[in-house]
KOLFI-548822 format. One record per residue (C-alpha): residue in one letter; x, y, z; residue number from 1; chain. Coordinates in pm, 1 decimal, always signed. Layout:
REM KOLFI-548822
<'A',<X,Y,Z>,NUM,'A'> ...
//
This chain:
REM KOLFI-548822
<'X',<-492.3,-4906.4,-3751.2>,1,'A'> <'X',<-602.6,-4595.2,-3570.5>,2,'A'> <'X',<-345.4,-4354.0,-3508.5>,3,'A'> <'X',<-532.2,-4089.2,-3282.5>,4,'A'> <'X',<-310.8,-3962.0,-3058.4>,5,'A'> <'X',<-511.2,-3811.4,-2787.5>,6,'A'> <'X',<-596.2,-3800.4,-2378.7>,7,'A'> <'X',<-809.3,-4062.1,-2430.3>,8,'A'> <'X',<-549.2,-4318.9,-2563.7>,9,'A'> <'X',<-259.8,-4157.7,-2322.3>,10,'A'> <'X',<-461.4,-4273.2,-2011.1>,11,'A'> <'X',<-538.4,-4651.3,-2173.3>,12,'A'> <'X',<-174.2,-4651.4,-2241.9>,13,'A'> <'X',<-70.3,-4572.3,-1900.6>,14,'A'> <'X',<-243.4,-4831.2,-1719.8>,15,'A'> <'X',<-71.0,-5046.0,-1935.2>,16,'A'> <'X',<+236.0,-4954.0,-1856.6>,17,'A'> <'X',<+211.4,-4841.3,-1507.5>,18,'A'> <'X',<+370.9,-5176.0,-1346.5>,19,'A'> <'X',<+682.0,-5120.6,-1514.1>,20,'A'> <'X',<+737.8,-4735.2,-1513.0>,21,'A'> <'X',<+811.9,-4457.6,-1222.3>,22,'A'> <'X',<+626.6,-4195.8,-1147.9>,23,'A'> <'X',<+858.1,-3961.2,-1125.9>,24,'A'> <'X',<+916.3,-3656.7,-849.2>,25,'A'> <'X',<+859.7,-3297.5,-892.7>,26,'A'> <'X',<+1060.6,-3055.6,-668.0>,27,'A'> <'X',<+893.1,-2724.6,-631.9>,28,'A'> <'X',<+1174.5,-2416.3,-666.8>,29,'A'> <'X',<+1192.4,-2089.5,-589.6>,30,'A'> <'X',<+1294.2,-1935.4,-893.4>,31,'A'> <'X',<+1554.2,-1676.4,-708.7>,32,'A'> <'X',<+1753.2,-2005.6,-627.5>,33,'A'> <'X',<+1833.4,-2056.0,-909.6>,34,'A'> <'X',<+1888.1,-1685.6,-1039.3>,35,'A'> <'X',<+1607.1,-1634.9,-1178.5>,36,'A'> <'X',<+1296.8,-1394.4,-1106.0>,37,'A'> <'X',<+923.9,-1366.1,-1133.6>,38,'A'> <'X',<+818.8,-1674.4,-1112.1>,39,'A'> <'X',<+752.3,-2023.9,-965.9>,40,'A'> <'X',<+917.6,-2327.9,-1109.3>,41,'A'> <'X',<+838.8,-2716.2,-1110.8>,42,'A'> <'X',<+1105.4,-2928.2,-1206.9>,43,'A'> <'X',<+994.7,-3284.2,-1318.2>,44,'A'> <'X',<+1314.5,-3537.0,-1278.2>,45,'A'> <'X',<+1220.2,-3765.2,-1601.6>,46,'A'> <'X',<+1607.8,-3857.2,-1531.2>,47,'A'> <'X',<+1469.3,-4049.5,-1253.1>,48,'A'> <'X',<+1318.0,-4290.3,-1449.5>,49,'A'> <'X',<+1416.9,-4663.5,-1538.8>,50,'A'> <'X',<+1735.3,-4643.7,-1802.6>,51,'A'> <'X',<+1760.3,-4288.2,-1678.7>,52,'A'> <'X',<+1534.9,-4090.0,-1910.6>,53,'A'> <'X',<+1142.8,-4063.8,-1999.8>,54,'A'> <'X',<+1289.8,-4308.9,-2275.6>,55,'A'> <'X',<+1147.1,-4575.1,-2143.6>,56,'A'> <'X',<+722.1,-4497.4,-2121.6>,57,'A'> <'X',<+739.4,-4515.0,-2472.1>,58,'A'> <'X',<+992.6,-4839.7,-2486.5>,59,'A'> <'X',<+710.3,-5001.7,-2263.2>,60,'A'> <'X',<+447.4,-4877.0,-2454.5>,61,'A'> <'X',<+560.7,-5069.3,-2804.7>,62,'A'> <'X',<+660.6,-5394.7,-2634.1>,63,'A'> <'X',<+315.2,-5426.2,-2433.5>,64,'A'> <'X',<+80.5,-5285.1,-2700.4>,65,'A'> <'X',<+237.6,-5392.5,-3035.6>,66,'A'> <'X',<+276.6,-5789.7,-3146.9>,67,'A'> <'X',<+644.5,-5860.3,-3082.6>,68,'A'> <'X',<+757.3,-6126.4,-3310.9>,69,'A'> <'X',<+1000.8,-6413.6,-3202.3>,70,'A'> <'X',<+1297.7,-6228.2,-3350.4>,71,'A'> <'X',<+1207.0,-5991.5,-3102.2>,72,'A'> <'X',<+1297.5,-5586.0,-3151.3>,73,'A'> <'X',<+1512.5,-5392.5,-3316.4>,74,'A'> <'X',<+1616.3,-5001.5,-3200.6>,75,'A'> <'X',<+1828.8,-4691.3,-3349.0>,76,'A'> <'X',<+1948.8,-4479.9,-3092.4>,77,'A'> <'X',<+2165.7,-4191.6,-2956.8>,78,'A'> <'X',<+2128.1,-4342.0,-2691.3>,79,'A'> <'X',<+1851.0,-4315.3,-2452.8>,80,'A'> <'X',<+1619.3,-4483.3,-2641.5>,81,'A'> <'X',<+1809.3,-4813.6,-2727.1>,82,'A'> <'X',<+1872.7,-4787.9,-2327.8>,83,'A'> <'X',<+1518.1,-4846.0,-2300.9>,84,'A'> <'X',<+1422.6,-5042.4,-2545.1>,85,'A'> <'X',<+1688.9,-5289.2,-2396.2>,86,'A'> <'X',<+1552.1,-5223.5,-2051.3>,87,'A'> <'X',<+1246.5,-5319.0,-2146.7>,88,'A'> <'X',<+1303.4,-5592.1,-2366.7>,89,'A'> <'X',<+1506.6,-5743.4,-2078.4>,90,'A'> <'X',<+1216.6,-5683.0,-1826.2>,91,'A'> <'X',<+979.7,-5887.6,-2085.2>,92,'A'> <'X',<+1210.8,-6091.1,-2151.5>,93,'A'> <'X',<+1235.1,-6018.3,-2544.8>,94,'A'> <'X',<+1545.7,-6037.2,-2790.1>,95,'A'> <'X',<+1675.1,-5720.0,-2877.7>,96,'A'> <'X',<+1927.5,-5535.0,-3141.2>,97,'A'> <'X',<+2009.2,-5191.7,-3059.7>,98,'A'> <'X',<+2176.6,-4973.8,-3333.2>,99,'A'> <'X',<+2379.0,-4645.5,-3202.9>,100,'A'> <'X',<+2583.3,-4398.2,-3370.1>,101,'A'> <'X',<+2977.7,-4352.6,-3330.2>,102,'A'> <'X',<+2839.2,-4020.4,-3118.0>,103,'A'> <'X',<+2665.9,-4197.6,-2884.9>,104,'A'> <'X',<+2855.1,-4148.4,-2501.6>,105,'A'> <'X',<+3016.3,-4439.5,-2328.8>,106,'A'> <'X',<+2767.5,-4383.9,-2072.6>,107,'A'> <'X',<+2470.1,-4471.7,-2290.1>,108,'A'> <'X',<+2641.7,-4734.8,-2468.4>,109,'A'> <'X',<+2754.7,-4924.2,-2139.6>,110,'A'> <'X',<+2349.1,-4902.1,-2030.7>,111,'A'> <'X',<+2264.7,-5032.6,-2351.5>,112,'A'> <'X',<+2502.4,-5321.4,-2261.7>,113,'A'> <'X',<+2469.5,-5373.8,-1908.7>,114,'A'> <'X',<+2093.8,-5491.1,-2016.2>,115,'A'> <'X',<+2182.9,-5723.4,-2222.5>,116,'A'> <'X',<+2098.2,-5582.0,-2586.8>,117,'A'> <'X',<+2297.2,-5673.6,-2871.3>,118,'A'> <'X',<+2509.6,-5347.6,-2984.5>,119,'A'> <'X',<+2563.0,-5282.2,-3302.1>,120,'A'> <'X',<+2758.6,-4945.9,-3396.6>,121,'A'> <'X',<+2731.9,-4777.1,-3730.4>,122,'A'> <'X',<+2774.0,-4477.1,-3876.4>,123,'A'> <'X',<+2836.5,-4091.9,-3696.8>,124,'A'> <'X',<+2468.2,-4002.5,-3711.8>,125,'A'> <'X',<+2164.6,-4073.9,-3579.7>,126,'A'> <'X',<+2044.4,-4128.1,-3933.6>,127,'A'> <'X',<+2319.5,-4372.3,-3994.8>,128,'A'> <'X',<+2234.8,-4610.3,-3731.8>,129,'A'> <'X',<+1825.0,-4604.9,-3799.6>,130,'A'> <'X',<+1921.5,-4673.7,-4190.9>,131,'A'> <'X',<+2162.8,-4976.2,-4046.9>,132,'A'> <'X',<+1854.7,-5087.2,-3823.3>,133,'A'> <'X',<+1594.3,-5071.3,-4115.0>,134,'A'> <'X',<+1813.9,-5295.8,-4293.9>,135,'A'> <'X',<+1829.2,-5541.7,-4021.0>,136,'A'> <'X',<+1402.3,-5559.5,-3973.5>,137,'A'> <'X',<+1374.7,-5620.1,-4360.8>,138,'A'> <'X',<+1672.6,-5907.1,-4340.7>,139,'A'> <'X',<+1555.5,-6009.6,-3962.5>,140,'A'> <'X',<+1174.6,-5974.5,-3904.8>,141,'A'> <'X',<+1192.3,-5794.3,-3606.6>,142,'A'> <'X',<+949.9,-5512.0,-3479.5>,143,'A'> <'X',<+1109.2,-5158.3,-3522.9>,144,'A'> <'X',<+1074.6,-4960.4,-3207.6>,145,'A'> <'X',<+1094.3,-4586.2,-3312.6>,146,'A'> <'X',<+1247.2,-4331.8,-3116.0>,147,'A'> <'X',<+990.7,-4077.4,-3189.7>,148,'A'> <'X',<+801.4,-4153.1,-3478.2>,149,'A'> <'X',<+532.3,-4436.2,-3371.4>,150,'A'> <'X',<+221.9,-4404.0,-3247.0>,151,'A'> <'X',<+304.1,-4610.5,-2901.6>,152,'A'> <'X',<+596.5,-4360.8,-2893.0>,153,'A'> <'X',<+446.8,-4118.7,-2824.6>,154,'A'> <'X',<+137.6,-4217.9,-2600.8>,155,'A'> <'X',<+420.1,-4343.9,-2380.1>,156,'A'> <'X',<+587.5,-4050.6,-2329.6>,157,'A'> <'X',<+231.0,-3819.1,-2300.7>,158,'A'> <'X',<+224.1,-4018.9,-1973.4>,159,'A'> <'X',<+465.8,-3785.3,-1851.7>,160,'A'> <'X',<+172.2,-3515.7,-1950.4>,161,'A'> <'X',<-112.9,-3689.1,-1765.2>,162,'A'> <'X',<+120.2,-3756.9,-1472.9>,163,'A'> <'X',<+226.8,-3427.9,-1386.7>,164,'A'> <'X',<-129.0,-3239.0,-1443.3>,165,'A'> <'X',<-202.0,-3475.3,-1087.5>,166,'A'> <'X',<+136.2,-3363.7,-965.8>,167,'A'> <'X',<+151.3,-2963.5,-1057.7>,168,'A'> <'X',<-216.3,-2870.1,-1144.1>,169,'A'> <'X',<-262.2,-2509.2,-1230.9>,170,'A'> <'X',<+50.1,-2498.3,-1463.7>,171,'A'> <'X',<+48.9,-2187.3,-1693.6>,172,'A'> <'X',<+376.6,-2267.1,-1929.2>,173,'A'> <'X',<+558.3,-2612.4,-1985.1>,174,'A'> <'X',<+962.8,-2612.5,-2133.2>,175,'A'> <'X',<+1025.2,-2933.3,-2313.3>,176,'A'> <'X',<+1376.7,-3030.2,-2512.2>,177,'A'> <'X',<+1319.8,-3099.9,-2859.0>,178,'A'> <'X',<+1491.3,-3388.9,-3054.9>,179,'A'> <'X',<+1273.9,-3583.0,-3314.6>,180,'A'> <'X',<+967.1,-3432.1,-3128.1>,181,'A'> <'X',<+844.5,-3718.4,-2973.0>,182,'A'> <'X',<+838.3,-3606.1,-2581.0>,183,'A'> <'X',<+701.9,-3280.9,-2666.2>,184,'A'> <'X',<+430.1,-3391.9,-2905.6>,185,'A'> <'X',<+336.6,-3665.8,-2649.9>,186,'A'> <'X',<+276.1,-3377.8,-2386.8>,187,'A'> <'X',<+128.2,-3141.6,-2582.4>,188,'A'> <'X',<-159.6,-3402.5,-2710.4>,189,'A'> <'X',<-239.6,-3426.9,-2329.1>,190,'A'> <'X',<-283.3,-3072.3,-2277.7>,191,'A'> <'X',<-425.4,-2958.5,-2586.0>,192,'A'> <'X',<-375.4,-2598.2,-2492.7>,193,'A'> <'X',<-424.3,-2570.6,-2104.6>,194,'A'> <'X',<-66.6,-2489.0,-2065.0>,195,'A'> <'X',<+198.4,-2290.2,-2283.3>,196,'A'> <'X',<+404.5,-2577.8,-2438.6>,197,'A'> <'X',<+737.7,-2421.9,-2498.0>,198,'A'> <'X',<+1000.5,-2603.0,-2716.6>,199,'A'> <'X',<+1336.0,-2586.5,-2672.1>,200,'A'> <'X',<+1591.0,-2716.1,-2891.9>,201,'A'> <'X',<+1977.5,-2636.9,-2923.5>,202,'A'> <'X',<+2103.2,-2375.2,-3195.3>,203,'A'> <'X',<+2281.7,-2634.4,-3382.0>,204,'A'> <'X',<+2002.8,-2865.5,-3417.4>,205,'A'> <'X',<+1678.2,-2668.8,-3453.4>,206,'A'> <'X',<+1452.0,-2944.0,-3611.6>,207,'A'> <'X',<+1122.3,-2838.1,-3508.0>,208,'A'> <'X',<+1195.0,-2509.8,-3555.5>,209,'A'> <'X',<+1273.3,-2557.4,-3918.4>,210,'A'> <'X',<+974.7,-2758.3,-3976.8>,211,'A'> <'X',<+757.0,-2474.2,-3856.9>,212,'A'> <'X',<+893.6,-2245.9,-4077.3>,213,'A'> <'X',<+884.9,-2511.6,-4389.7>,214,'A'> <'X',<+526.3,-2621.7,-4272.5>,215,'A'> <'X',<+670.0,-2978.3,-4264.8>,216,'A'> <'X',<+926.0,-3213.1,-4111.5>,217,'A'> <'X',<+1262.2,-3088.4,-4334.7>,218,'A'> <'X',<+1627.4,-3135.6,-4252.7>,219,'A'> <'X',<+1818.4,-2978.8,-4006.6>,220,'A'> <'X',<+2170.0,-2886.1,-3907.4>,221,'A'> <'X',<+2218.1,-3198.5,-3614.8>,222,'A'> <'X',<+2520.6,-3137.1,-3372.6>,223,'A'> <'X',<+2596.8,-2953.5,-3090.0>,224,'A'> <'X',<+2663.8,-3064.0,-2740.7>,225,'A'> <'X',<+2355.9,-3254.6,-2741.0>,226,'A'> <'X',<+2386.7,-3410.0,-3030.0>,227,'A'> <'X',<+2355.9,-3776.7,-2920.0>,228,'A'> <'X',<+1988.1,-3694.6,-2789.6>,229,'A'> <'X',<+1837.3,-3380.5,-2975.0>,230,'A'> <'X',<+2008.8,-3411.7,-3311.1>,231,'A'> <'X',<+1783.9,-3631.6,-3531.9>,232,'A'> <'X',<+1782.7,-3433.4,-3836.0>,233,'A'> <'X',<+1444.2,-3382.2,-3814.6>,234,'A'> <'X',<+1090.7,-3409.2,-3652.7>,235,'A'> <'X',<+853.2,-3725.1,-3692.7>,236,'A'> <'X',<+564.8,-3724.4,-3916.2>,237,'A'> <'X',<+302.3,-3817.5,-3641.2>,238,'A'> <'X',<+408.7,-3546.9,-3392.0>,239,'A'> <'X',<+407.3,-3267.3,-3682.0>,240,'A'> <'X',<+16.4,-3177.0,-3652.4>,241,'A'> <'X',<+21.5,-3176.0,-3291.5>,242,'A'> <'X',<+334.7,-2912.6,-3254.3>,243,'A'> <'X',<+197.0,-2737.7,-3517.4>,244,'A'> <'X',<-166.9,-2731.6,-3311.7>,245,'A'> <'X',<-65.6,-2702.8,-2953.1>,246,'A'> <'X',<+321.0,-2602.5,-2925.8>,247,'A'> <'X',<+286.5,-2245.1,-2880.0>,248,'A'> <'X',<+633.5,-2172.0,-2915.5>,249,'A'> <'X',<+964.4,-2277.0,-2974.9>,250,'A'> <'X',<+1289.9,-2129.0,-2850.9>,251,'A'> <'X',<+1675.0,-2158.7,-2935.4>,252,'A'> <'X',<+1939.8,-2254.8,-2672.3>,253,'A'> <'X',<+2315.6,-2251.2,-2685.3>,254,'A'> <'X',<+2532.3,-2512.0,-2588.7>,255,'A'> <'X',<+2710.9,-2268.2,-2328.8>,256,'A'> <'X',<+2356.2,-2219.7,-2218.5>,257,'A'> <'X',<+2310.9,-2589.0,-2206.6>,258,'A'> <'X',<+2621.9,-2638.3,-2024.8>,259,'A'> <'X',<+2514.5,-2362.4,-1735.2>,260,'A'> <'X',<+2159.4,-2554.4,-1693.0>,261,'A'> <'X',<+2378.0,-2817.0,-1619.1>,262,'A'> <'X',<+2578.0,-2694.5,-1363.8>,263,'A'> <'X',<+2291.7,-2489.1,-1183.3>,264,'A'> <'X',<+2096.7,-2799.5,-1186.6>,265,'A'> <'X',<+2416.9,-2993.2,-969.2>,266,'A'> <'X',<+2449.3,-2652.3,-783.3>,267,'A'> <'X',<+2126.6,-2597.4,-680.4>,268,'A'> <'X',<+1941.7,-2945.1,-651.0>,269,'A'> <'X',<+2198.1,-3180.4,-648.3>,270,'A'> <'X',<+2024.2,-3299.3,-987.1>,271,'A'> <'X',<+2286.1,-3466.8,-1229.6>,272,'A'> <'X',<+2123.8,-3362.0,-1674.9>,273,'A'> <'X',<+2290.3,-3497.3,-1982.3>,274,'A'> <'X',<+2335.8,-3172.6,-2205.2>,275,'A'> <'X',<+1958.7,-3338.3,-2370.0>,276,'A'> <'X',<+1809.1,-3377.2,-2016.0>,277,'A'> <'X',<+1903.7,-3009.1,-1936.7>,278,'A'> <'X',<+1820.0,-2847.9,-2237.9>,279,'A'> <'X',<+1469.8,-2725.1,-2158.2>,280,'A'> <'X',<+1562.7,-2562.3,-1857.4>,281,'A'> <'X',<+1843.4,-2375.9,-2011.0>,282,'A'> <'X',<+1553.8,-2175.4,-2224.1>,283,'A'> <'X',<+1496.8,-2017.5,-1868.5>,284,'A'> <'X',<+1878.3,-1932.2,-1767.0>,285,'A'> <'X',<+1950.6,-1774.7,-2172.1>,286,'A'> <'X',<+1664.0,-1577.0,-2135.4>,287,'A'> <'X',<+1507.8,-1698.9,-2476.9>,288,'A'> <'X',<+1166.0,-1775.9,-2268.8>,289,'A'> <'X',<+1108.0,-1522.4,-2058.8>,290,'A'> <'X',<+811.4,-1593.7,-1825.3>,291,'A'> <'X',<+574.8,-1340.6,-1725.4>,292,'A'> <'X',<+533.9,-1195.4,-1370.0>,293,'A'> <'X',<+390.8,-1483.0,-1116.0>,294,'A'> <'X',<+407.1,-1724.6,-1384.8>,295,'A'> <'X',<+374.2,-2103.1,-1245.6>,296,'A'> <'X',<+674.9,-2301.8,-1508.5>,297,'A'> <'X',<+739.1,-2639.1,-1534.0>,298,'A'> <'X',<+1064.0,-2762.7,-1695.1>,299,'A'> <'X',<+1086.5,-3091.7,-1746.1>,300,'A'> <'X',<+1459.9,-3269.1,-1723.2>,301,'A'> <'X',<+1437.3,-3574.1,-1976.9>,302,'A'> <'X',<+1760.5,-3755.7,-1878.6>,303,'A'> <'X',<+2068.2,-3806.0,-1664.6>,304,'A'> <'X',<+2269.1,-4025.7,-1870.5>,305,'A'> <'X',<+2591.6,-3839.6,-1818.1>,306,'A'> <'X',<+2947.5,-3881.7,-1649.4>,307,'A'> <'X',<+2966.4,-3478.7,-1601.9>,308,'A'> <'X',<+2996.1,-3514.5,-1222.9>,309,'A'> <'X',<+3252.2,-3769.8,-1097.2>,310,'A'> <'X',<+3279.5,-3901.3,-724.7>,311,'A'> <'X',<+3544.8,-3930.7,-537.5>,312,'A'> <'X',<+3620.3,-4030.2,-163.7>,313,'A'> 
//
């Protein structure tokens, strides 16, 4: 089975799953709205999308390219991911088992439920919940759906890629949140190199950046504020060679920093981020990316699976 992971197979995927995905807005920003200077910003709302995160290309992608089997699939999760995997299942009308962590937030969980999935908690990490869901496909039969280490994975969410190179041509950097790598090496195998692909990932749970340095996927610290969505312990195997080919660089966020993303993103565009969704745009605000003079950014925001803003009459 091939495993190229390239703009060829990103566009084949996408017409695949095009009937059951949004193509998501971009809002063009002033930069000086938002306090910053020196340079144009497009914000891609990824939190728009069906489950509320980019989650669910690559959910799509595995249940309409891959041979489901009549026990159906079977997910590990923070979060985000098991919300679309059960989205998706439920749209295709497949059975599905979706394994979270004790970290995962109410929020996700109830999404996770409201679908229809069966839940299944176990264990404080991410890596407690995928071990609990590898047991159940040896003792079930059901297809594993990876978070961020499968091949569909990650031609789902390089959709995101080709779909914002029609939206926001002429791009000259890109911030993407790191977690297990998946988004990020999904994007940067669409552009190859004709935009800046900048990494961001919390201080407590620098996973790519550790693999860089190591020259291979190695554990990492995983907590932080965003722990339930960029705390893996560390990158996937597939999206290795592509970060280390076409992600120029990778920068260090704090969760204060997250926090204030989060706030200037409510402030300013009315846009509700999980502390994950957020994270890329808070390498702007800290100052650890620092773009140059009339640079054109885009930041993408990965997910709004939060209850940080609350409503009231």
């Amino acid at each position: 089975m091939t495993t190229t992971i390239d703009p060829e197979a990103i566009v084949t995927t996408e017409a695949c799953i095009r009937p059951y995905i949004r193509r998501t807005p971009v809002v063009e920003v002033d930069a000086s709205d938002l306090g910053l200077t020196s340079a144009s910003l497009v914000v891609k709302l990824e939190s728009l999308q069906f489950s509320g995160s980019f989650k669910a290309r690559g959910a799509f992608a595995n249940l309409l390219l891959r041979q489901v089997p009549t026990a159906g699939v079977v997910a590990a999760s923070g979060g985000n991911h098991g919300a679309a995997v059960a989205h998706a299942a439920r749209r295709l009308g497949i059975p599905a088992r979706i394994f979270v962590p004790t970290i995962s937030s109410p929020t996700k969980i109830q999404r996770i439920r409201e679908c229809g999935a069966e839940l299944v908690v176990s264990g404080d990490r991410y890596a407690d919940a995928l071990a609990a869901s590898e047991d159940w496909v040896r003792l079930s039969g059901a297809l594993a759906v990876h978070a961020y280490d499968q091949r569909e994975t990650l031609l789902g969410q390089g959709t995101i890629g080709m779909e914002l190179a029609s939206q926001a041509p002429g791009l000259d950097s890109l911030l993407v949140s790191v977690g297990g790598g998946g988004l990020i090496g999904g994007i940067a195998a669409w552009y190859r190199g004709s935009v800046r692909i900048i990494g961001v990932e919390p201080e407590t749970a620098p996973t790519l950046t550790e693999a860089l340095r190591a020259g291979r996927p190695v554990d990492a610290p995983a907590g932080g504020i965003a722990a339930d969505s960029l705390a893996p312990r560390r990158v996937g195997e597939l999206m290795f060679p592509i970060a280390q080919a076409h992600v120029d660089q990778v920068v260090l966020v704090s969760d204060a920093d997250i926090r204030h993303a989060q706030e200037v993103l409510w402030q300013s565009l009315r846009t509700v981020a999980e502390p994950g969704g957020a994270a890329a745009l808070a390498g702007l605000f800290s100052g650890a990316y620092v773009p140059r003079a009339g640079e054109r950014v885009g930041v993408i925001v990965s997910g709004g699976n939060t209850t940080a803003v609350q409503f009231s009459a």
